[in-house]
C-alpha positions as CSV (number, residue, x, y, z in Angstrom):
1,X,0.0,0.0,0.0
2,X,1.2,3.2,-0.7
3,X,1.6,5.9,1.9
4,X,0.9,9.4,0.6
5,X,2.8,10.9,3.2
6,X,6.1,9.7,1.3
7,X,5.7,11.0,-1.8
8,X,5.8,14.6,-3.1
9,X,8.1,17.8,-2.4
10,X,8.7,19.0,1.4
11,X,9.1,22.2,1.4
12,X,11.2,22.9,5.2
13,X,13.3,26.5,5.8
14,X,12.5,29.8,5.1
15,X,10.5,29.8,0.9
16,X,9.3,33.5,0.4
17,X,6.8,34.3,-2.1
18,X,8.8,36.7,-4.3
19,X,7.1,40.2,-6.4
20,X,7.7,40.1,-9.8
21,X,9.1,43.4,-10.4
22,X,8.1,45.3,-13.6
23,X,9.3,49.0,-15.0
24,X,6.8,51.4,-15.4
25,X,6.3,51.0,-19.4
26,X,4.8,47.4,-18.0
27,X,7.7,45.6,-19.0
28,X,9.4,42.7,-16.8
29,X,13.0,44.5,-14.9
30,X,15.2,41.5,-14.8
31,X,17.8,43.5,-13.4
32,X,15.6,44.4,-10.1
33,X,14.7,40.7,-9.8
34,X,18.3,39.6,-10.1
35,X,19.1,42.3,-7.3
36,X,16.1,41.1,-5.3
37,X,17.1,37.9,-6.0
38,X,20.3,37.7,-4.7
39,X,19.1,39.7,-1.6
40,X,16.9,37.1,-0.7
41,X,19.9,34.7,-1.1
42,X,22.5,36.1,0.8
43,X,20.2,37.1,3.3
44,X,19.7,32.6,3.8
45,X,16.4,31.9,1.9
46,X,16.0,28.1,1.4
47,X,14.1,28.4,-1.6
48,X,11.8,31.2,-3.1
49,X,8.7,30.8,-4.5
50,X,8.2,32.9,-7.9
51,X,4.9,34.0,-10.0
52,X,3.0,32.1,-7.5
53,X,0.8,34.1,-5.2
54,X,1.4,37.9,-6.0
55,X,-0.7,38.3,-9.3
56,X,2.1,38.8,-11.6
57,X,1.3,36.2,-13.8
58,X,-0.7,38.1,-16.1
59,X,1.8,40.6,-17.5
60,X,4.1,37.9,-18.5
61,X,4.7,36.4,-21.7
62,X,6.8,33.3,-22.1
63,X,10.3,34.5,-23.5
């Protein structure tokens, strides 16, 4: 029998759901998420959690 409880992604440590920064044209600023990024990093993040919860999504195109 298979136990659910095995199976799956744990997610354990500190996961922040990250912005999705954009300039004011609309347009995405990779160079603010690469700063924020790395903040988050250096300041011990275990993971981050991106275009998840914030609403982002829908100004994004795939590139």
């Amino acid at each position: 029998m298979n136990n659910r409880k095995d199976k799956g992604f744990r997610a354990r440590g500190i996961i922040p759901a990250v912005i999705t920064p954009f300039m004011p044209e609309g347009k995405f600023n990779e160079a603010a998420m690469r700063k924020l990024i790395n903040y988050l990093i250096d300041g011990g993040v275990h993971g981050l959690f991106l275009v998840g919860t914030t609403g982002e999504f829908y100004g994004l195109t795939p590139g």
